[in-house]
DSSP file (Angstrom, degrees, kcal/mol; ACC not computed):
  #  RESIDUE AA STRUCTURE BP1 BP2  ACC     N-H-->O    O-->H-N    N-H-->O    O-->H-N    TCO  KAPPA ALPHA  PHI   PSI    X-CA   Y-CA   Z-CA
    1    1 A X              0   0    0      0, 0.0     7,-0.2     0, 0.0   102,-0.2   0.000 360.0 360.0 360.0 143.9  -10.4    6.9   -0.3
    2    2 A X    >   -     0   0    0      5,-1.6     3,-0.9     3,-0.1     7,-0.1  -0.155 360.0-108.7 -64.8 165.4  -12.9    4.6    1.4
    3    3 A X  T 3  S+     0   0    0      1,-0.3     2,-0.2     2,-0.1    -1,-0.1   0.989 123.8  50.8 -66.7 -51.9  -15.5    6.2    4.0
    4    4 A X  T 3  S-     0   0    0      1,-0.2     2,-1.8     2,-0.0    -1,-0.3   0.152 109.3-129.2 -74.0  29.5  -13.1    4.2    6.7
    5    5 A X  S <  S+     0   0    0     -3,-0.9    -1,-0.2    -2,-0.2    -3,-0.1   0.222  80.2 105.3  63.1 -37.2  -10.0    5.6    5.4
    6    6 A X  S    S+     0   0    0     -2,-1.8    11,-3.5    -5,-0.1     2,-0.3   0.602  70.3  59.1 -67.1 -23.9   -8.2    2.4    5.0
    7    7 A X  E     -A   16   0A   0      9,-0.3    -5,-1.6    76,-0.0     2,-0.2  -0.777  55.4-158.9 -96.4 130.2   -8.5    2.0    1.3
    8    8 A X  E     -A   15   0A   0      7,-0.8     7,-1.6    -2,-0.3     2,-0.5  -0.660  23.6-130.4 -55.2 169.7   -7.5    3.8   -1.7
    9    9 A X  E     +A   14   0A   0     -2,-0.2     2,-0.7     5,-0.2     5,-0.2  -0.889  27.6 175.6-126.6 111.3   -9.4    3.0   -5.3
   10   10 A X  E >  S-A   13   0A   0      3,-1.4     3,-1.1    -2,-0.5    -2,-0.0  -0.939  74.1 -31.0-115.8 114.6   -7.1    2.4   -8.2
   11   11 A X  T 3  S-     0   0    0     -2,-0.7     3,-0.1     1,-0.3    -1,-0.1   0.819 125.9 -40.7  66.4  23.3   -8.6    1.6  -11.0
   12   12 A X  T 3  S+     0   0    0      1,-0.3    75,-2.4    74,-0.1    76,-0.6   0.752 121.1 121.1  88.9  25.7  -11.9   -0.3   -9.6
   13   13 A X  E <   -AB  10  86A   0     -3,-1.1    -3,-1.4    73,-0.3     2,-0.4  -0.883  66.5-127.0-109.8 121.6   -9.1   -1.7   -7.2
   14   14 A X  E     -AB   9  84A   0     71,-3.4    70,-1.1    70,-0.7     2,-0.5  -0.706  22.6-162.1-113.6 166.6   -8.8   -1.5   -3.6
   15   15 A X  E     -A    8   0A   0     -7,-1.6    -7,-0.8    -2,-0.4     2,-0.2  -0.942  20.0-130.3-107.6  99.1   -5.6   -0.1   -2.0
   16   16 A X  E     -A    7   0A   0     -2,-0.5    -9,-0.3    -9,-0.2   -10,-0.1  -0.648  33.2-134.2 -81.2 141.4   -4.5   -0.5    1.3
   17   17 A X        -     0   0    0    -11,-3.5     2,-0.3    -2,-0.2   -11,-0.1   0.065  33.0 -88.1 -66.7-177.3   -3.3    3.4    3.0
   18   18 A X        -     0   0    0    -11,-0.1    50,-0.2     1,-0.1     2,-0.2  -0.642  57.0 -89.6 -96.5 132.1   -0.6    4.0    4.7
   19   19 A X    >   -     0   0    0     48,-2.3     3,-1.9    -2,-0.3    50,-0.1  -0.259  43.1-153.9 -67.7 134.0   -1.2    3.3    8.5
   20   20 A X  T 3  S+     0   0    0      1,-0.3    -1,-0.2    -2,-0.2     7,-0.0   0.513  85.0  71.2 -87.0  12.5   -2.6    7.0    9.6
   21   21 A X  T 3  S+     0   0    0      2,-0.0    -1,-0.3    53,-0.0     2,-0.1   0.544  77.0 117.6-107.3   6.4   -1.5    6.8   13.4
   22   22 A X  S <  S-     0   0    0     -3,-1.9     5,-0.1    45,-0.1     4,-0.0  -0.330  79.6-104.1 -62.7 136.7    2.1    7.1   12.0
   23   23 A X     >  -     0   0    0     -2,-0.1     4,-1.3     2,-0.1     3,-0.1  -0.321  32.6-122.2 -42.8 156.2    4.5   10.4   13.1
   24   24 A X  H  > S+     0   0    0      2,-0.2     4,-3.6     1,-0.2     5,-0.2   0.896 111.6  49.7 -49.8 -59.8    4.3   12.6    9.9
   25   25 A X  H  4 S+     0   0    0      1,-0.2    -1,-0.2     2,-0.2    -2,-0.1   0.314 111.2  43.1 -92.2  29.3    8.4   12.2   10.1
   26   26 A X  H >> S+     0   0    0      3,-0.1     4,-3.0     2,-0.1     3,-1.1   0.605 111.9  53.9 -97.4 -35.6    8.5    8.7   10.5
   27   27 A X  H 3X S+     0   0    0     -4,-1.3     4,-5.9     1,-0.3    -2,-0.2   0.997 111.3  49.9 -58.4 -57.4    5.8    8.3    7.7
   28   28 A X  H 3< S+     0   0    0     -4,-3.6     4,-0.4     2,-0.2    -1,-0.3   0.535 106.0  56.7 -62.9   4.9    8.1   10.4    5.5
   29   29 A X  H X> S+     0   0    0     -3,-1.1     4,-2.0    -5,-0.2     3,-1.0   0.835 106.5  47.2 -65.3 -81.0   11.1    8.2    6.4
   30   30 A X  H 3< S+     0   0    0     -4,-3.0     5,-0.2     1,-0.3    -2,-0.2   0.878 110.7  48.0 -54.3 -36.6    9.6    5.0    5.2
   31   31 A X  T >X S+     0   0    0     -4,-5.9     4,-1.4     1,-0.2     3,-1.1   0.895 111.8  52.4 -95.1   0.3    8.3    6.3    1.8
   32   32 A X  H <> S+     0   0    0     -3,-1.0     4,-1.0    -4,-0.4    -2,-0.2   0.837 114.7  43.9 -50.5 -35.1   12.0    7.9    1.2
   33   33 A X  H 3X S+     0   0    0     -4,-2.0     4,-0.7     1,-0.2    -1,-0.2   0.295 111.1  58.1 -81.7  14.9   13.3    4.3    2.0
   34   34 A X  H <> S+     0   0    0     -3,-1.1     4,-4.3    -5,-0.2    -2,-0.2   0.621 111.6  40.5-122.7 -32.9   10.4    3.0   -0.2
   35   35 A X  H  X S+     0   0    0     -4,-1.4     4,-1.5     2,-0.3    -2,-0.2   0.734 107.5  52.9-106.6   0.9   11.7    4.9   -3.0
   36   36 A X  H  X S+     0   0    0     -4,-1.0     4,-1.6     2,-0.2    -1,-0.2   0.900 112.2  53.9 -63.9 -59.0   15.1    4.4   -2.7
   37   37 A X  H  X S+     0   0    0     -4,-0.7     4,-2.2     2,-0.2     5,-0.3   0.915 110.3  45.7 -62.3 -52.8   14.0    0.7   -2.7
   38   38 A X  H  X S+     0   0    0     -4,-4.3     4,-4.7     1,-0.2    -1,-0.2   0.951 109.3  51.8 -55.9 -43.7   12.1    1.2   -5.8
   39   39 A X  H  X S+     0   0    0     -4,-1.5     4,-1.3     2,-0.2    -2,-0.2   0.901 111.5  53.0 -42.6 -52.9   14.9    3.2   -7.7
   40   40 A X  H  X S+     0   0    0     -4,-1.6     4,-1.9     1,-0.3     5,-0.4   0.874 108.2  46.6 -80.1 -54.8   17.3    0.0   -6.6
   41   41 A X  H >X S+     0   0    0     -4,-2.2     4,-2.7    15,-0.2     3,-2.5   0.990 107.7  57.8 -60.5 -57.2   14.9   -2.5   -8.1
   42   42 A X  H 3X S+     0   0    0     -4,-4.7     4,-3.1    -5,-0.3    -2,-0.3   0.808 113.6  46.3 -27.6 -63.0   14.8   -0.2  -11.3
   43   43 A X  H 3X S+     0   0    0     -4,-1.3     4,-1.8     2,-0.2    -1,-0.3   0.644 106.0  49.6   0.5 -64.9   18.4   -0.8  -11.1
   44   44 A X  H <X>S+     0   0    0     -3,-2.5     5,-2.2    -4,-1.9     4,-1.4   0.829 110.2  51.8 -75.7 -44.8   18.6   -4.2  -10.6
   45   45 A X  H  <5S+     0   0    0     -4,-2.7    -2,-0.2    -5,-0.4     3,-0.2   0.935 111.4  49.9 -78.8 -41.5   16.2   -4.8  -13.5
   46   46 A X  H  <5S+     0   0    0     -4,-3.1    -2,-0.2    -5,-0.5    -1,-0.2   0.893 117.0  40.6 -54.5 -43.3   18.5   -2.4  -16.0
   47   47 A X  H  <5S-     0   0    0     -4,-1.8    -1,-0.3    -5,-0.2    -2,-0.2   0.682 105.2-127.8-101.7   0.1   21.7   -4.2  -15.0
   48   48 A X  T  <5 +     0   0    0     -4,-1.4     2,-0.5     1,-0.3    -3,-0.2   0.944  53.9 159.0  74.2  31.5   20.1   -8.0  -15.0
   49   49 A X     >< -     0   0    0     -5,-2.2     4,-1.0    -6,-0.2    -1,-0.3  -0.940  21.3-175.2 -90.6 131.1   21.7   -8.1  -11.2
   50   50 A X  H  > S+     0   0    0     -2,-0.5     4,-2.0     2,-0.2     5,-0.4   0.914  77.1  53.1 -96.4 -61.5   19.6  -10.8   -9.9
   51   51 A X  H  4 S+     0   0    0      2,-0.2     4,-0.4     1,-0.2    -1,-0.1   0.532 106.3  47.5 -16.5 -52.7   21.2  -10.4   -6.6
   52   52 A X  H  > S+     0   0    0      2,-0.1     4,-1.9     3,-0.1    -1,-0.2   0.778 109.8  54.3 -53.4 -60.7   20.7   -6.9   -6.2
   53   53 A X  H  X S+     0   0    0     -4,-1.0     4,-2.2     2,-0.2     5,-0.2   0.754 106.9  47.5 -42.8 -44.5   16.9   -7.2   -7.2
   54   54 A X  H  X S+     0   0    0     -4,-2.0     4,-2.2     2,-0.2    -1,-0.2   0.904 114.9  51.3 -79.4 -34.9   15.8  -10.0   -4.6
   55   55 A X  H  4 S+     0   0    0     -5,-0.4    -2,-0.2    -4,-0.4     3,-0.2   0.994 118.9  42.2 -48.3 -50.0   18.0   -7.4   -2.0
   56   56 A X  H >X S+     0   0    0     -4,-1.9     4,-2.5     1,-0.4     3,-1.1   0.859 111.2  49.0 -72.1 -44.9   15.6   -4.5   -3.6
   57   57 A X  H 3X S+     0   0    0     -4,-2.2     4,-1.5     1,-0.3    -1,-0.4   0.725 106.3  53.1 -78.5 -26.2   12.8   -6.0   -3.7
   58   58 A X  H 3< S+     0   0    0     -4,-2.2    -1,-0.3    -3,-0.2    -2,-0.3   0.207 109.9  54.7 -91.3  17.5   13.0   -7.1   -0.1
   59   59 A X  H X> S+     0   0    0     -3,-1.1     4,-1.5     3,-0.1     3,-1.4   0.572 103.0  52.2  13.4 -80.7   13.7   -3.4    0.6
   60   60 A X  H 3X S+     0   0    0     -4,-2.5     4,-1.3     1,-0.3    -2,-0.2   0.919 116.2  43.7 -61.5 -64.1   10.4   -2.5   -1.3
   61   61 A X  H 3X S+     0   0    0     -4,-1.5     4,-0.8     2,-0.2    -1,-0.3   0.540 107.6  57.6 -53.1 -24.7    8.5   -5.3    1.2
   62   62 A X  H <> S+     0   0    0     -3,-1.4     4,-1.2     2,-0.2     5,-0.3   0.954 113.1  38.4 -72.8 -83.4   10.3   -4.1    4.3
   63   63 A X  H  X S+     0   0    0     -4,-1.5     4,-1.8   -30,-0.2     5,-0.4   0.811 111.7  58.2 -26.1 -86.0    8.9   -0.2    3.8
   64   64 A X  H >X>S+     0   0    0     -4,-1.3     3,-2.2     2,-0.3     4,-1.4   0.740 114.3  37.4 -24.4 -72.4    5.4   -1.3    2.6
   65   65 A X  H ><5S+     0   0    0     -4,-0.8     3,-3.5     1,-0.4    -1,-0.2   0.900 116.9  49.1 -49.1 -75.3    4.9   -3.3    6.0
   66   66 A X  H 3<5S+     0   0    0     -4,-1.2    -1,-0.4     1,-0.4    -2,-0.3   0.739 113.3  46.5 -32.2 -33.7    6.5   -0.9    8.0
   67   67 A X  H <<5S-     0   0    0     -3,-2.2   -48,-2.3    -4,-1.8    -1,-0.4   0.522 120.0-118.9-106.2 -14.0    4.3    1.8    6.3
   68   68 A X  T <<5S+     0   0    0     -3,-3.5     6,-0.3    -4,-1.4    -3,-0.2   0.677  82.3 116.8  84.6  39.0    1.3   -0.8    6.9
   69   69 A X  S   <S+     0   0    0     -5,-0.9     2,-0.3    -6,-0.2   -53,-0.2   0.501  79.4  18.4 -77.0 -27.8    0.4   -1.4    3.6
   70   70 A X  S    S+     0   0    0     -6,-0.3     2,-0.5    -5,-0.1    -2,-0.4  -0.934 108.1  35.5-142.7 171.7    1.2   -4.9    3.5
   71   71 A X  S    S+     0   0    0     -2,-0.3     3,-0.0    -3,-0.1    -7,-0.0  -0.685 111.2   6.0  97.4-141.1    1.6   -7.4    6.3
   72   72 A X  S    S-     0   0    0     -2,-0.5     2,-0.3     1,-0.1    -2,-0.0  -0.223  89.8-107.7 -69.3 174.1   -0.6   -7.2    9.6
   73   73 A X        -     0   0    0      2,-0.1    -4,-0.1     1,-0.1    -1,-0.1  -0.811  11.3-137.6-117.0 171.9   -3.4   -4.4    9.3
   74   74 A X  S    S+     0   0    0     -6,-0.3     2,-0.1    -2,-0.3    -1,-0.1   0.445  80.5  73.4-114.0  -4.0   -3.1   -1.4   11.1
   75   75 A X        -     0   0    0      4,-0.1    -2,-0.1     1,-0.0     3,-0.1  -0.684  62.2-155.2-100.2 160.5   -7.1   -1.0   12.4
   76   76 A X        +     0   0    0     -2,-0.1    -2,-0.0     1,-0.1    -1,-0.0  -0.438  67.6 103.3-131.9  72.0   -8.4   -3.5   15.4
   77   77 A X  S    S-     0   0    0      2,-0.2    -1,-0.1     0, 0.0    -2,-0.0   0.213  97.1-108.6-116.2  22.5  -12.0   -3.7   15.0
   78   78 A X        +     0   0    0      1,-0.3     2,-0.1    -3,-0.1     3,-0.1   0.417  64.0 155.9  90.1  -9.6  -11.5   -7.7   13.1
   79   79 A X        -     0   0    0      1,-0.1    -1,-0.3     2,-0.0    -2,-0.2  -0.429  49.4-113.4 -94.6 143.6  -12.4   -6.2    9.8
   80   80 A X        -     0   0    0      1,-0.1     2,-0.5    -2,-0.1    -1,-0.1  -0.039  30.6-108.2 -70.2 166.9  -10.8   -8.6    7.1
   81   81 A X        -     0   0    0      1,-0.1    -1,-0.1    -3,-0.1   -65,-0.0  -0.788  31.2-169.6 -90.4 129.3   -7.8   -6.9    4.9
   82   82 A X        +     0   0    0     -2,-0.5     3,-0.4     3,-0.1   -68,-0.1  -0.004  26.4 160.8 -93.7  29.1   -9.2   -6.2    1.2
   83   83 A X        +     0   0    0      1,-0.3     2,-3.7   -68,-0.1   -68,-0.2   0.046  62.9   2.2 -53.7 136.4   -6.2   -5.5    0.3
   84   84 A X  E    S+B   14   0A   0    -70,-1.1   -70,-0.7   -71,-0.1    -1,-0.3   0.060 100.6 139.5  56.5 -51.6   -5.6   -5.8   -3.9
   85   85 A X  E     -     0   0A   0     -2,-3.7   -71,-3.4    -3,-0.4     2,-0.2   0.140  64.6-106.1 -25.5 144.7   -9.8   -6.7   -4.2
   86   86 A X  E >   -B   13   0A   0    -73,-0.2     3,-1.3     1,-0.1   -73,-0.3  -0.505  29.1-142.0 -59.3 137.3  -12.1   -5.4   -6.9
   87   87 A X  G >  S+     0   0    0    -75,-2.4     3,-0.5     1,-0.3     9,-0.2   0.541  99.3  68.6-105.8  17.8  -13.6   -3.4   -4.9
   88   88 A X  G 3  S+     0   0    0    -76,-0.6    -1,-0.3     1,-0.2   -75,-0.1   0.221 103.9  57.1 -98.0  37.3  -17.3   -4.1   -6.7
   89   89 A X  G <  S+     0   0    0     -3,-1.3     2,-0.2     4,-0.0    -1,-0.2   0.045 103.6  84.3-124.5  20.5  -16.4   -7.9   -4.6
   90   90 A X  S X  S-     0   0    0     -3,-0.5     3,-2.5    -5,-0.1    -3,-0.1  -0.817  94.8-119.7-142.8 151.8  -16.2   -5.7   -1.7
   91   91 A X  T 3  S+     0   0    0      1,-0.3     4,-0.4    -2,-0.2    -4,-0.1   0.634 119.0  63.9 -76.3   7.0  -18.8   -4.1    0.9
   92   92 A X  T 3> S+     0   0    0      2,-0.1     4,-2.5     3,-0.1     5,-0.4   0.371  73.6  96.6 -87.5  -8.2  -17.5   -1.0   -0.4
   93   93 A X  H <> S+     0   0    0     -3,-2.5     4,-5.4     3,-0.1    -2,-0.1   0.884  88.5  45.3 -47.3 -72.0  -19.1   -1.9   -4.1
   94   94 A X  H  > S+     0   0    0      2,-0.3     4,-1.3     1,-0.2     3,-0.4   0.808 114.7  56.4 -33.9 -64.8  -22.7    0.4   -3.4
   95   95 A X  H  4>S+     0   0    0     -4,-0.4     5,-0.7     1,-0.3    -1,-0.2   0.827 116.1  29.8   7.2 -90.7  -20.1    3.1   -2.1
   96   96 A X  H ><5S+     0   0    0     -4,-2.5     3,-0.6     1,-0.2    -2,-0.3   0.531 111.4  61.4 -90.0  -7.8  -18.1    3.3   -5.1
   97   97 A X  H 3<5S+     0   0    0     -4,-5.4    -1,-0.2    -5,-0.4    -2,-0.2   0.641 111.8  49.0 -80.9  -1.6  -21.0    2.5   -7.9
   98   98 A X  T 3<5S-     0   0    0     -4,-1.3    -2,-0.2     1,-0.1    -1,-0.2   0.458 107.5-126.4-105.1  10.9  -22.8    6.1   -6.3
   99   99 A X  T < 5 +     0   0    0     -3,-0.6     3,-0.3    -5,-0.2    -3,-0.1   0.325  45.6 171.5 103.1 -47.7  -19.9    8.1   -6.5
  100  100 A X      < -     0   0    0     -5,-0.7    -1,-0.2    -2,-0.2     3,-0.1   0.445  56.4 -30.8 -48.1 141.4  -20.1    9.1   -3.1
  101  101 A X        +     0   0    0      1,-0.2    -1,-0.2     2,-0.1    -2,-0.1   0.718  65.1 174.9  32.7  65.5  -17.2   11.1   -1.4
  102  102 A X              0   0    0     -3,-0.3    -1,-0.2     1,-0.2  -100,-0.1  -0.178 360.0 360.0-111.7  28.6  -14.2    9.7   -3.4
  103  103 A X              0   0    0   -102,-0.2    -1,-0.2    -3,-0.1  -101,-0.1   0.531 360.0 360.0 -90.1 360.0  -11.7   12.0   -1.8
């Protein structure tokens, strides 16, 4: 996780969190609907329902935003969304090439 919290690091990748001023049971609402919506695309893609899939998949986009992973960003100090960025293209590179605090 980034020092500001907003980020996870996948793979030299940055991540946007889950917005943290969310209830604990609302947060766990939305990723149960997030993964019902993934199962559904799995679905969708097994049976070749085309129909089903754009439903599912606009499912999977509804949660993520609601969960404030995609969409608007969930901090208001102006600082841009890195959302998806490398994150050595990021002011978090020096961060993550020392190591530091990667929990």
């Amino acid at each position: 996780m980034t020092p500001d919290g907003r980020y996870i690091v996948v793979r030299g990748r940055l991540w946007r969190r889950s917005n943290p001023a969310l209830a604990p049971d609302e947060r766990q609402a939305l990723v149960d609907a997030l993964m019902q919506a993934r199962r559904a695309v799995r679905t969708g893609m097994m049976r070749k329902d085309e129909a089903g899939l754009i439903r599912a998949r606009a499912q999977v986009q509804n949660a993520k935003v609601a969960l404030g992973e995609r969409g608007p960003v969930w901090w208001d100090d102006g600082a841009p969304d890195l959302n998806r960025h490398m994150v050595r293209n990021t002011g978090y590179a020096e961060w993550y090439a020392n190591g530091e605090d990667r929990t």
